[in-house]
VMD Tcl script that draws the C-alpha trace (Angstrom):
set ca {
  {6.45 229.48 54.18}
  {8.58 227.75 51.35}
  {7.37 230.53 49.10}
  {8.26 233.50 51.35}
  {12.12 232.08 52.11}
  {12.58 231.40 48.44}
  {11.13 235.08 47.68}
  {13.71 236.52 50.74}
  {16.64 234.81 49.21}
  {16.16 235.96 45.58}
  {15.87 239.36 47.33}
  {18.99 238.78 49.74}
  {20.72 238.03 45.97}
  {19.50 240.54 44.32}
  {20.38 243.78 46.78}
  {23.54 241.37 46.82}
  {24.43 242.09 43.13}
  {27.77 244.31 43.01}
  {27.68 243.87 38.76}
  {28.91 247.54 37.40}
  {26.97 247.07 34.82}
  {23.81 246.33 35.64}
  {21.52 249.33 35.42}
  {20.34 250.11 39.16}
  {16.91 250.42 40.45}
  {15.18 254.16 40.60}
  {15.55 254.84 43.63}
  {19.30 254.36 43.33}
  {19.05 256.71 40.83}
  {17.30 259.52 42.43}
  {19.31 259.07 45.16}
  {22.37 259.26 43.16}
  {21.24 262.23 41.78}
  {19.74 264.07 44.85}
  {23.45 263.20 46.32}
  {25.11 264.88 43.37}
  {22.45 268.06 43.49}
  {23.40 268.40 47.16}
  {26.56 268.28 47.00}
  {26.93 270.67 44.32}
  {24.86 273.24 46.07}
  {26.81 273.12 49.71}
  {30.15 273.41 47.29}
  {28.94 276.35 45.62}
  {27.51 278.20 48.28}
  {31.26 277.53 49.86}
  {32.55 279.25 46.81}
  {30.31 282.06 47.19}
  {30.94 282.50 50.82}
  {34.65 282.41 50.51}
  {34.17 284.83 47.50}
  {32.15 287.41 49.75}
  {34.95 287.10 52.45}
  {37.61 287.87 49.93}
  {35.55 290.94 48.74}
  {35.13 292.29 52.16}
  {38.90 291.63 53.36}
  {40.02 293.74 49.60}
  {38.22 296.64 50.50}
  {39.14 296.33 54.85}
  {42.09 298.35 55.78}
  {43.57 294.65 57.13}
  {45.33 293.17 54.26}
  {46.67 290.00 55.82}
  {43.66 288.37 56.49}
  {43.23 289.00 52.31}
  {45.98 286.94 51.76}
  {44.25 283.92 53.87}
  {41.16 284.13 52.35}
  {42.48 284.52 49.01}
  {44.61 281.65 49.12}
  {41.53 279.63 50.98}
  {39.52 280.65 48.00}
  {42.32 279.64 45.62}
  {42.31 276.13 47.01}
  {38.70 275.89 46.90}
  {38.62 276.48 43.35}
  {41.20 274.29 42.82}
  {39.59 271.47 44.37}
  {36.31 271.97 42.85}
  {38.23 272.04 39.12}
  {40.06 268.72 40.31}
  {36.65 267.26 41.80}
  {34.82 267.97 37.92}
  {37.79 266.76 36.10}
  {37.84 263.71 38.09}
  {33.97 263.19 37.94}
  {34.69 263.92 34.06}
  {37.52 261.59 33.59}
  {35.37 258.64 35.70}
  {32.37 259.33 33.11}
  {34.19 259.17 30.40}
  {35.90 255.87 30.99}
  {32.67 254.12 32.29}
  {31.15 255.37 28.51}
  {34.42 253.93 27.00}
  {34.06 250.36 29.31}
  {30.71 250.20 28.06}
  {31.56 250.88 24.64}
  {34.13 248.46 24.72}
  {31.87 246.12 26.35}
  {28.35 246.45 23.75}
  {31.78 245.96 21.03}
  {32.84 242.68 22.85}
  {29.26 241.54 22.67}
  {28.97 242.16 18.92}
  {32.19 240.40 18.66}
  {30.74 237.31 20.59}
  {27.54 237.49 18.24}
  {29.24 237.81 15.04}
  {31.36 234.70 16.20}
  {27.98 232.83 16.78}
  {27.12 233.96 13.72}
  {30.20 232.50 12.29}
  {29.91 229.70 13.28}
  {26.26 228.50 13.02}
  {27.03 229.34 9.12}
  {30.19 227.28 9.02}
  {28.12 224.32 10.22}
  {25.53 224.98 8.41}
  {28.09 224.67 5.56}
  {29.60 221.53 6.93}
  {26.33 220.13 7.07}
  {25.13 221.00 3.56}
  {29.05 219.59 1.85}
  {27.81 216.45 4.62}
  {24.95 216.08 2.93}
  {26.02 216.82 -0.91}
  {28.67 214.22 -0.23}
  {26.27 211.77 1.02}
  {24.21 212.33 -2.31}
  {26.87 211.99 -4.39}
  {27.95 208.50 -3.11}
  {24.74 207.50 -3.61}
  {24.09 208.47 -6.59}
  {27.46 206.90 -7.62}
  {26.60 203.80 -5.85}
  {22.93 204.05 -7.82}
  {24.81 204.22 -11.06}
  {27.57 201.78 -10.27}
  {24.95 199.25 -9.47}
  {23.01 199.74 -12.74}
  {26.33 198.94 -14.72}
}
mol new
graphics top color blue
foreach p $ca { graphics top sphere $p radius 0.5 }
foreach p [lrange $ca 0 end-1] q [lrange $ca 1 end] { graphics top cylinder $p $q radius 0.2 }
display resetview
């Protein structure tokens, strides 16, 4: 039973996780996708519909009902060239964060790096120090 509520609350934690940058599970993905596909393919066949409209009100004797539909269309095409600029924009800024972000952590790892050298070199002058007081203590107590 111990087993089971431990197993639950790692779960509970895990669907919990809101980190960016964490890369999500499959299914997120497909679903992401399958969103994406979807949405794409009810915003182009509303292009295509408001395209056939404005083709039938050109060649109708009824020319007001063109300027309606063409300035529907208009819109349409706006907002679909505003939705994949924005979609654009938003993927090309996550790519920069996560550029900037693999950067930081090469940052961070050449700083470890740094560091474990300059003790390393603290260490060794330590211990070359330490020799050569002995060594002059060896010497000073044979004279």
């Amino acid at each position: 039973m111990k087993k089971i509520a431990h197993w639950l609350l790692e779960k509970a934690k895990k669907d919990m996780r809101t980190d960016p940058f964490t890369t999500p599970s499959r299914r997120t993905k497909l679903s992401y996708y399958f969103d994406t596909l979807v949405s794409m393919i009810f915003y182009l066949m509303g292009i295509y519909l408001m395209l056939m409209d404005l083709y039938q009100e050109l060649f109708t004797a009824n020319h007001t009902d063109f300027l309606g539909t063409a300035l529907m269309a208009l819109v349409l095409l706006l907002g679909g060239l505003v939705l994949l600029l924005g979609g654009l924009l938003f993927r090309w800024s996550a790519y920069a964060d996560l550029k900037s972000i693999n950067r930081y952590q090469h940052y961070l790892k050449q700083q470890s790096i740094e560091q474990q050298q300059e003790l390393r070199r603290e260490t060794w002058l330590k211990a070359a120090e330490q020799g050569k007081t002995e060594v002059d203590q060896k010497l000073n107590h044979k004279e």
